[in-house]
PDB file with SEQRES, HELIX, SHEET and CRYST1 records, atoms N, CA, C and O in Angstrom:
SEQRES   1 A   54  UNK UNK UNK UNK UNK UNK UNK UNK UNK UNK UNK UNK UNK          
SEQRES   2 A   54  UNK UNK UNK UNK UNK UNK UNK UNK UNK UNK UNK UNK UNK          
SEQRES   3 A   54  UNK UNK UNK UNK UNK UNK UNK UNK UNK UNK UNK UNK UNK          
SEQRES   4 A   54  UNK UNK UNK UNK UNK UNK UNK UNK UNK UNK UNK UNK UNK          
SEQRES   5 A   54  UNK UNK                                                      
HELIX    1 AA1 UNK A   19  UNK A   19  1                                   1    
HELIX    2 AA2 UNK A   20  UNK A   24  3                                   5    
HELIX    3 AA3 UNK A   25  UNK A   27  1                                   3    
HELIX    4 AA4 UNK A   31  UNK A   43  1                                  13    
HELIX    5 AA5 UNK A   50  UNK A   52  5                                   3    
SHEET    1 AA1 2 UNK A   9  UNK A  11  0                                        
SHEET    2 AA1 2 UNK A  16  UNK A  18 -1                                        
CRYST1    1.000    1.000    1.000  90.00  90.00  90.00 P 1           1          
ATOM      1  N   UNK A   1       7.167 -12.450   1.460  1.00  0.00           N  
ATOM      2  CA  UNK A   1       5.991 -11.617   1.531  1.00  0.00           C  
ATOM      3  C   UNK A   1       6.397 -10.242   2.026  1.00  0.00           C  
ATOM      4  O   UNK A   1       7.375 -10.112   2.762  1.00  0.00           O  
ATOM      5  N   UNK A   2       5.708  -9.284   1.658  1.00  0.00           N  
ATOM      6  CA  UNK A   2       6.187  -8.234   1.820  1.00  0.00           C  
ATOM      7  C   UNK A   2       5.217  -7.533   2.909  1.00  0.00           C  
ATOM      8  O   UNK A   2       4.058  -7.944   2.942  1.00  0.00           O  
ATOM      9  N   UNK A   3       5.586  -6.548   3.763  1.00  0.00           N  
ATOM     10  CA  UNK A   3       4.810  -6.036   4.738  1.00  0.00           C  
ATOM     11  C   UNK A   3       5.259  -4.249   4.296  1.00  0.00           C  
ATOM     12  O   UNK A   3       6.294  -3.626   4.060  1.00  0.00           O  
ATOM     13  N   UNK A   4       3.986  -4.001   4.358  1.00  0.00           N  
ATOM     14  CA  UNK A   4       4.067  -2.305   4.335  1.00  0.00           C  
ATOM     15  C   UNK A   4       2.795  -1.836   5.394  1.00  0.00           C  
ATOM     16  O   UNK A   4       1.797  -2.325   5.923  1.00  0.00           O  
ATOM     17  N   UNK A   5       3.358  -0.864   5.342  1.00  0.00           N  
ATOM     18  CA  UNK A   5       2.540  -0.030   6.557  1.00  0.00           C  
ATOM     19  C   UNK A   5       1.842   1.566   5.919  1.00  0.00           C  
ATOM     20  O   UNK A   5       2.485   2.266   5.137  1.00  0.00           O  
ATOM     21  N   UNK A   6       0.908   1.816   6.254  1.00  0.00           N  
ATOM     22  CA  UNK A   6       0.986   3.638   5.532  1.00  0.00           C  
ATOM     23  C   UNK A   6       0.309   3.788   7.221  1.00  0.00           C  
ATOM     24  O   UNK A   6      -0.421   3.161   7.989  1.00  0.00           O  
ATOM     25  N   UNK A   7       1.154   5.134   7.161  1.00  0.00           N  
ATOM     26  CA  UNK A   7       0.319   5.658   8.867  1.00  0.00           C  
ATOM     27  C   UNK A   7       0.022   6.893   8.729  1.00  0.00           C  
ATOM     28  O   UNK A   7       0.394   7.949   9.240  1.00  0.00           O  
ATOM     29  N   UNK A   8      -0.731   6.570   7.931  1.00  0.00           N  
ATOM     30  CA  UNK A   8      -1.929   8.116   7.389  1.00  0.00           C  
ATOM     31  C   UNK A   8      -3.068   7.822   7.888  1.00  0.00           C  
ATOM     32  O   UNK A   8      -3.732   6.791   7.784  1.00  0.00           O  
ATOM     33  N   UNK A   9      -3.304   8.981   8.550  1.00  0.00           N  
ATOM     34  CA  UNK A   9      -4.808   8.828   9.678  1.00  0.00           C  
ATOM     35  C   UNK A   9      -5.892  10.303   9.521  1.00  0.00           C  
ATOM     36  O   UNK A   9      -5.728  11.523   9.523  1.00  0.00           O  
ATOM     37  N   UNK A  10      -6.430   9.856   9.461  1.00  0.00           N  
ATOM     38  CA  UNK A  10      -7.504  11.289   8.556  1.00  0.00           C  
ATOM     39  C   UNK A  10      -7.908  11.716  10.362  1.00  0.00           C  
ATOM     40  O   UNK A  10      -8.121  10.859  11.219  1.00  0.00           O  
ATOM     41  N   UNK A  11      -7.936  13.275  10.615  1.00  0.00           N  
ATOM     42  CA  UNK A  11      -8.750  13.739  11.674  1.00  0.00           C  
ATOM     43  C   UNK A  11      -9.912  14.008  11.174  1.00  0.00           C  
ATOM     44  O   UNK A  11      -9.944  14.123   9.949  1.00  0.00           O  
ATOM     45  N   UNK A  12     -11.121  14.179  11.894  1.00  0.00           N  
ATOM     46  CA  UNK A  12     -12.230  14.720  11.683  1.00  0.00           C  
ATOM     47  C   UNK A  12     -12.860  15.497  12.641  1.00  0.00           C  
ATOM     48  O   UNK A  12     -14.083  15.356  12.642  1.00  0.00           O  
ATOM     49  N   UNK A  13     -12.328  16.422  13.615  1.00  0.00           N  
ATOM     50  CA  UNK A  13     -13.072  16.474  14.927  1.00  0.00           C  
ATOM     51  C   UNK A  13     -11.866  16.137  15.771  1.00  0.00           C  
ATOM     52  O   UNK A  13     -10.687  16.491  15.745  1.00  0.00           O  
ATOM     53  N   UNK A  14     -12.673  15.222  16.625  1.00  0.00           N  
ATOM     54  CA  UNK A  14     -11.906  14.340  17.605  1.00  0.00           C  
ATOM     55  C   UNK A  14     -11.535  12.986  17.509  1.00  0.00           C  
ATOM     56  O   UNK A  14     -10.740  12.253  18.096  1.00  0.00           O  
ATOM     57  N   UNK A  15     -12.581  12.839  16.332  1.00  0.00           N  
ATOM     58  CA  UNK A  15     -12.411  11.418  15.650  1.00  0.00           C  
ATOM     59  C   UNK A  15     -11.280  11.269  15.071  1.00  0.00           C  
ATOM     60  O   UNK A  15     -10.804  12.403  15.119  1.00  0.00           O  
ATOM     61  N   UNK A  16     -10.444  10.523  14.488  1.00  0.00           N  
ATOM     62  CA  UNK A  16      -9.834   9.516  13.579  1.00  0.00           C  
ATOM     63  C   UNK A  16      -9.751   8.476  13.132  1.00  0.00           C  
ATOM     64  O   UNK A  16      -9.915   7.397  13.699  1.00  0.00           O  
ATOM     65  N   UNK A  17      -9.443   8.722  11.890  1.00  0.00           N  
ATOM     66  CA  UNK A  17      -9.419   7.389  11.437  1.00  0.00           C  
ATOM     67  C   UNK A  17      -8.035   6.856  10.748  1.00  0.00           C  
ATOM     68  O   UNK A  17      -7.505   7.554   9.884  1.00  0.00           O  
ATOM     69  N   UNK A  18      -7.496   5.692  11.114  1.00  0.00           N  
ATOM     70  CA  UNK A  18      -6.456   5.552  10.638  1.00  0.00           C  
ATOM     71  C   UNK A  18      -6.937   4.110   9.248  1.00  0.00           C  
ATOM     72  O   UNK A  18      -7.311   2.941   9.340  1.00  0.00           O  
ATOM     73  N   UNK A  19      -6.597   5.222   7.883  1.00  0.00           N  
ATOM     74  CA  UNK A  19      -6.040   4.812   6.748  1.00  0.00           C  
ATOM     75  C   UNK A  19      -6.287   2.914   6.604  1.00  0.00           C  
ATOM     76  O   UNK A  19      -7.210   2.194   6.223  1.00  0.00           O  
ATOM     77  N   UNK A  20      -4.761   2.668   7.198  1.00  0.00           N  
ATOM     78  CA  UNK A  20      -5.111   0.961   6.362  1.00  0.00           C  
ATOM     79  C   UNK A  20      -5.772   0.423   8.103  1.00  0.00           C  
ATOM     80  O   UNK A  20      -6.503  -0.531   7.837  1.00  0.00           O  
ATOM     81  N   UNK A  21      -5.785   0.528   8.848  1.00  0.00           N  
ATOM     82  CA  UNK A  21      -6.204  -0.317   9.829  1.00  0.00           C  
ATOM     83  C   UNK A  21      -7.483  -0.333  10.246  1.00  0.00           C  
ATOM     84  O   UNK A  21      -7.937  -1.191  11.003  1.00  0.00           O  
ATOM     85  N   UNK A  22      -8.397   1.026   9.565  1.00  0.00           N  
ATOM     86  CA  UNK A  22      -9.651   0.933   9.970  1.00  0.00           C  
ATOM     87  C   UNK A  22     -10.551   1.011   8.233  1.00  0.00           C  
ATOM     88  O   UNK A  22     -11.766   1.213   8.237  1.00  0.00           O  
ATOM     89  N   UNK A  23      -9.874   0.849   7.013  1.00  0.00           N  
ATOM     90  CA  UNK A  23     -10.430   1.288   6.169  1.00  0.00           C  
ATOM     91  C   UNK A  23      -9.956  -0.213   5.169  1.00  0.00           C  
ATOM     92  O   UNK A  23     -10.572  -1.249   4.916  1.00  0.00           O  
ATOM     93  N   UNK A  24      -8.766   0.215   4.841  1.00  0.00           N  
ATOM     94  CA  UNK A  24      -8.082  -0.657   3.349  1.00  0.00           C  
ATOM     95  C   UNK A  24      -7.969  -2.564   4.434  1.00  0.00           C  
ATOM     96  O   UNK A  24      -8.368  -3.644   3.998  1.00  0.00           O  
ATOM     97  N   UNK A  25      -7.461  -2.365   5.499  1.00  0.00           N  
ATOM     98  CA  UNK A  25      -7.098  -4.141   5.904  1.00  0.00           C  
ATOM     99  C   UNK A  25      -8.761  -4.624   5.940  1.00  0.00           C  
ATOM    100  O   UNK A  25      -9.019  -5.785   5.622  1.00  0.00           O  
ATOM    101  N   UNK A  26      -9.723  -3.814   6.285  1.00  0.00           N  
ATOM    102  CA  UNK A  26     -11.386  -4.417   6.606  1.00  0.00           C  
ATOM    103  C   UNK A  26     -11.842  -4.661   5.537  1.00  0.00           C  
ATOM    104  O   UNK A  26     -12.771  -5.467   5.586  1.00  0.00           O  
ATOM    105  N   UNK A  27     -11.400  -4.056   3.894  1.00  0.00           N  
ATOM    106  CA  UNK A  27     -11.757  -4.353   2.899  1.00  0.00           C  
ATOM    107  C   UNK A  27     -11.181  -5.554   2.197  1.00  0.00           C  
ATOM    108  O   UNK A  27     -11.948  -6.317   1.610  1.00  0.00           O  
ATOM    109  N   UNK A  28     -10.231  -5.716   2.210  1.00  0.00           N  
ATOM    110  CA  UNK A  28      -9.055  -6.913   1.328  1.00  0.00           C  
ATOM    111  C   UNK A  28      -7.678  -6.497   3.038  1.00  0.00           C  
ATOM    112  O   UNK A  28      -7.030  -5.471   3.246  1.00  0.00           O  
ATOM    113  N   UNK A  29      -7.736  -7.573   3.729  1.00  0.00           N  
ATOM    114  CA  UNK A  29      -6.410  -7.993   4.477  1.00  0.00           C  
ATOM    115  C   UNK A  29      -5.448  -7.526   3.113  1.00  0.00           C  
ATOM    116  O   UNK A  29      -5.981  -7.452   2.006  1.00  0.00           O  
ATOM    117  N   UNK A  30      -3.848  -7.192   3.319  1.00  0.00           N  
ATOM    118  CA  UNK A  30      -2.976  -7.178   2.798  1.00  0.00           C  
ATOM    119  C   UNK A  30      -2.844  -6.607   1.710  1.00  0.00           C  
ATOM    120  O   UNK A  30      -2.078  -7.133   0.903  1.00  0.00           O  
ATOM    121  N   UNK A  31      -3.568  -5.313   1.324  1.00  0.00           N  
ATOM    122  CA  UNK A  31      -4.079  -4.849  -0.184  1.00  0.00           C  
ATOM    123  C   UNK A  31      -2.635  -4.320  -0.519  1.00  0.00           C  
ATOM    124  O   UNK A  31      -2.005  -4.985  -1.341  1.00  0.00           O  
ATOM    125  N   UNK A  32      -1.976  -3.101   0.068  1.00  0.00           N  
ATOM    126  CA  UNK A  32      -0.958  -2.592   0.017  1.00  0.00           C  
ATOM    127  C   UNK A  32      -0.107  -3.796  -0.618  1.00  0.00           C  
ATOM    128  O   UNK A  32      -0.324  -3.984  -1.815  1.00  0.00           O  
ATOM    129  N   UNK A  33       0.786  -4.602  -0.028  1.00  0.00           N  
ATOM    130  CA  UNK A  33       1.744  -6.056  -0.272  1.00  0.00           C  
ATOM    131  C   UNK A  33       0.940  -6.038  -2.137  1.00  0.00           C  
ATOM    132  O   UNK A  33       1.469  -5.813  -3.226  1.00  0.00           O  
ATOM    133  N   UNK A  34      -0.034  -6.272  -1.881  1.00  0.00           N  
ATOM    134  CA  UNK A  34      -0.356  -6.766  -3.083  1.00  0.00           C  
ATOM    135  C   UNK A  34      -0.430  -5.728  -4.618  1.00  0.00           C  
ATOM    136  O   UNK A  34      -0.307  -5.880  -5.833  1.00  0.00           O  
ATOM    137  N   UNK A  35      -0.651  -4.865  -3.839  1.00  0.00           N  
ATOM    138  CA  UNK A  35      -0.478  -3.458  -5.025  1.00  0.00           C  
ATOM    139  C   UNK A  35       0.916  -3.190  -5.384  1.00  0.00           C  
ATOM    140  O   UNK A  35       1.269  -3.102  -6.560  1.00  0.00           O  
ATOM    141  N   UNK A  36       2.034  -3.006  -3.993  1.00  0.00           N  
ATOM    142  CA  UNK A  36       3.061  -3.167  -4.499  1.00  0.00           C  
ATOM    143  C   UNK A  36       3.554  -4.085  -5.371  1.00  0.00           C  
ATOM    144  O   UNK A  36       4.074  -3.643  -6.396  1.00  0.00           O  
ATOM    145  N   UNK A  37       3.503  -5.537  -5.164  1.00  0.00           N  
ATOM    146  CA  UNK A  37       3.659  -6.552  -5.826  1.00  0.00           C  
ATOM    147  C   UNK A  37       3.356  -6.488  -7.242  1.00  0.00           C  
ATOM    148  O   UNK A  37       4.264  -6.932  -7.944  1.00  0.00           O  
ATOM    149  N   UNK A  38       2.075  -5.952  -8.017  1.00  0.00           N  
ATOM    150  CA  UNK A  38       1.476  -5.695  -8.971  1.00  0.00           C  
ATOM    151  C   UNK A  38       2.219  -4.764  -9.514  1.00  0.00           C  
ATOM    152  O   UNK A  38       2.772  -5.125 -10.553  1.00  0.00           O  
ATOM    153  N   UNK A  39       2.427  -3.683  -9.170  1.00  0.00           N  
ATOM    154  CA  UNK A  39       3.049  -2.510  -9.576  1.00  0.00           C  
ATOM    155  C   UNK A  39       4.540  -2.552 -10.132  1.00  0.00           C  
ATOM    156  O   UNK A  39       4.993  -1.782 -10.979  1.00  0.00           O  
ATOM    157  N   UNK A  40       5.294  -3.701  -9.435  1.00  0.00           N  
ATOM    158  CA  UNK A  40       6.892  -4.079  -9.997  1.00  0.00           C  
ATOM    159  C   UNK A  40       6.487  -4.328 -10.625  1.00  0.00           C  
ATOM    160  O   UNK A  40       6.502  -3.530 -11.562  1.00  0.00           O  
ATOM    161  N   UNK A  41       5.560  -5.864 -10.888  1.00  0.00           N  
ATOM    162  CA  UNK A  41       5.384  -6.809 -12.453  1.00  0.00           C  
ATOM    163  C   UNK A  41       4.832  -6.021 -13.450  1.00  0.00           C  
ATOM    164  O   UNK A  41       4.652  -6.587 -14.528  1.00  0.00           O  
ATOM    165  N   UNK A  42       4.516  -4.844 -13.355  1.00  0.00           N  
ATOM    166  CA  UNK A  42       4.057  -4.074 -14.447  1.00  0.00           C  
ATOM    167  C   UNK A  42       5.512  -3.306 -14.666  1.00  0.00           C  
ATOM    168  O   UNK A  42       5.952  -3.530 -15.793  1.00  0.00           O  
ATOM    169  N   UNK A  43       6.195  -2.622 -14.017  1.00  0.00           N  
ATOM    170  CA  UNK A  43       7.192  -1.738 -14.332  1.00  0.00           C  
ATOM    171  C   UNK A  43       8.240  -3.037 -14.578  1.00  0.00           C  
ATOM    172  O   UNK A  43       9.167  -2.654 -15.293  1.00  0.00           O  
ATOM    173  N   UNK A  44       8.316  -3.826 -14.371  1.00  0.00           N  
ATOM    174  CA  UNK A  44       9.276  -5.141 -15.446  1.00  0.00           C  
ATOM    175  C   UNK A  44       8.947  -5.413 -16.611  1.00  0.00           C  
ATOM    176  O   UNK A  44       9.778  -5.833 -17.416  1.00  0.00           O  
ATOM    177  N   UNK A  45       7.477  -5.196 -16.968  1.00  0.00           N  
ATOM    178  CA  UNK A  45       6.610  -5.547 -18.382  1.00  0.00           C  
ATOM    179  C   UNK A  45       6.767  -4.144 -18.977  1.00  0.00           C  
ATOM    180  O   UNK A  45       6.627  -4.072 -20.198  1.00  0.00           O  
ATOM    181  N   UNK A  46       7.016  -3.096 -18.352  1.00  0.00           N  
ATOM    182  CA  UNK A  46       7.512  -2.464 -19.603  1.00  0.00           C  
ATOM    183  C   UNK A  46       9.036  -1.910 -19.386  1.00  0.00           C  
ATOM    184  O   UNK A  46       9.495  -0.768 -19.408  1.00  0.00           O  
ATOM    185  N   UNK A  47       9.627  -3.190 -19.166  1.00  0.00           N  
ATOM    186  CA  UNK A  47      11.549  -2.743 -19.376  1.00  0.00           C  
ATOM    187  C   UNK A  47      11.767  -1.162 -18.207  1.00  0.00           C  
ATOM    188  O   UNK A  47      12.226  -0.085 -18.588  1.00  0.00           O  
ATOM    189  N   UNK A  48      11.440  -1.379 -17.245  1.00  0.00           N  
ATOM    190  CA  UNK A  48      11.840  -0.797 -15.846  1.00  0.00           C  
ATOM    191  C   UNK A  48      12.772  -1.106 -15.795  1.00  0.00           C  
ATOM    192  O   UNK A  48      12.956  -2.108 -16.486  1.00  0.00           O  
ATOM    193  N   UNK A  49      13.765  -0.700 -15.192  1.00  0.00           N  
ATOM    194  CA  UNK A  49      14.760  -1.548 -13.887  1.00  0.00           C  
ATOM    195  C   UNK A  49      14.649  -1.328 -12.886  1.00  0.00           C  
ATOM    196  O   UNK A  49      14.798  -0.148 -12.571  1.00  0.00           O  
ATOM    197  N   UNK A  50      14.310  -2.378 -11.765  1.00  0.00           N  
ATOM    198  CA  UNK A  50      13.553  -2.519 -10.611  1.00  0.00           C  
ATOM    199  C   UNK A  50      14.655  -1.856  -9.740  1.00  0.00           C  
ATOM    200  O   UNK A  50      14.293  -1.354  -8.677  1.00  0.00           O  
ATOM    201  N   UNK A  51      16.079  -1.803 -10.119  1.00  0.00           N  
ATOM    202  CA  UNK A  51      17.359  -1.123  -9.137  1.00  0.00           C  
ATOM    203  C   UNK A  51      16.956   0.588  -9.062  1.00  0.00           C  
ATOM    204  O   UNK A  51      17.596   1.449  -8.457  1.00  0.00           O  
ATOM    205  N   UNK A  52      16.151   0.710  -9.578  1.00  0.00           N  
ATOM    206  CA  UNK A  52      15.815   2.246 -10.095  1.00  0.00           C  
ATOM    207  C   UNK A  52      15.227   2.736  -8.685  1.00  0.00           C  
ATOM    208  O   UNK A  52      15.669   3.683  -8.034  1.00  0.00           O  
ATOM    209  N   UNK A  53      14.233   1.981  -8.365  1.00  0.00           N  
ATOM    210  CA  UNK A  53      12.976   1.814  -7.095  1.00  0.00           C  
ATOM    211  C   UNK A  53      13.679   2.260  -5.682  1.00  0.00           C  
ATOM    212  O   UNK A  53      13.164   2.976  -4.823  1.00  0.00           O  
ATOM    213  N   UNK A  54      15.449   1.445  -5.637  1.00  0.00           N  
ATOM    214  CA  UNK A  54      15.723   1.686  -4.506  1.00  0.00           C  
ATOM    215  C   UNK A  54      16.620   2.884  -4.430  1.00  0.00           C  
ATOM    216  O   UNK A  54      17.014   3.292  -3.338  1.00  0.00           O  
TER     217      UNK A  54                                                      
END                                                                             
């Protein structure tokens, strides 16, 4: 399983909000993992090479 992080945090003021911990994990837990995941099996379906990525 894969773990990713984004630590993008929007200011507003004094407020913030941070990105996946107050927005994307409250909607779908683990969305990121899973987008990545999606995103190889598509760039394999059209003849990618996944060595490219790193």
């Amino acid at each position: 399983m894969y773990k990713l992080s984004m630590p993008l945090v929007m200011h507003a003021g004094k407020a913030y909000v941070a990105l996946q911990t107050d927005v994307l994990d409250k909607l779908m837990p683990n969305l990121l993992p899973l987008c990545f995941t999606l995103l190889k099996y598509w760039l394999m379906k059209c003849s990618f090479f996944l060595v490219k990525l790193i």
